[in-house]
N, C-alpha and C positions, 0 to 999 in steps of 0.2 A: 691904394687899397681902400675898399670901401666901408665906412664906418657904419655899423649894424644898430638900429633903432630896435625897442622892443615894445608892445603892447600885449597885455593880458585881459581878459573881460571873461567874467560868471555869468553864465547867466542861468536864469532858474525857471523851470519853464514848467507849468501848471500839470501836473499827471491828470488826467481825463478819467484814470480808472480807481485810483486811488485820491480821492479828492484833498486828503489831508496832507498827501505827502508833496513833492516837488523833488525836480528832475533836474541836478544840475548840470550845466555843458561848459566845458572851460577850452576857450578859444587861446594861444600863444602866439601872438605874431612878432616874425623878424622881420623888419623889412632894411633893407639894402638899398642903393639909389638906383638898381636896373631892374631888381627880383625880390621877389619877396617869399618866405617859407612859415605856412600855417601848421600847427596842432591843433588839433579837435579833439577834446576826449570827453567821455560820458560815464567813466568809473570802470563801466566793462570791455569798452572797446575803442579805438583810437583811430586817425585816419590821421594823413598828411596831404599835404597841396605844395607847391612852388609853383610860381606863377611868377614870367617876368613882365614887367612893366616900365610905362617912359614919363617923363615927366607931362607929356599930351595926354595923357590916359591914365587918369585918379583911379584907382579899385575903391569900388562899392562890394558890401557883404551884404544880402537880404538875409533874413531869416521866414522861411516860412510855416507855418506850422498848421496842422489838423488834428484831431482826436487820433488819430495812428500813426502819424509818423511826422518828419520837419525834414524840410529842404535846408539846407545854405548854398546859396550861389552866389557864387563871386564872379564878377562882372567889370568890366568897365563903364563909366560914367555914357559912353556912347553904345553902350547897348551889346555889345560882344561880350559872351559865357564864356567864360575858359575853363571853370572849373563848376563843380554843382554836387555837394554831398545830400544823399537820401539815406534815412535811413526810417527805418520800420519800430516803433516802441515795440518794449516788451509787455505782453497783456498779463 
């Protein structure tokens, strides 16, 4: 049986239209030693990911972001997308 690691990470990301304010996204990751299961939530809405993986192929997370909206794409170190959340700010 395999034993479940956990990370959590905030992060706070600049509102573009509300300057004062700040947008935060709370990342939970389980990871597993074949698969790993993400949360994403942003207060109003939430997504999940599973994603398995091998000891050859580390997961990398970018975060991308613009004035309307932020990518995360989770990737392997060799360049292969498995998974890629968009999502569109509220204006």
């Amino acid at each position: 049986m395999e034993s479940p690691r956990h990370s959590c990470l905030k992060l706070e990301l600049p509102n573009t239209i509300e300057p004062d304010q700040i947008e935060p996204i709370f990342i939970e990751a389980t990871w597993y030693d074949t698969h790993f299961d993400l949360s994403i939530m942003n207060g109003l809405n939430s997504w999940v990911c599973t994603g398995h993986i091998s000891s050859y192929s580390p997961v990398r997370l970018t975060l991308i972001m613009n004035p309307e909206n932020f990518h995360l794409h989770v990737s392997t170190l060799c360049g292969f997308a498995f998974w890629v959340l968009q999502h569109r700010r509220k204006k």
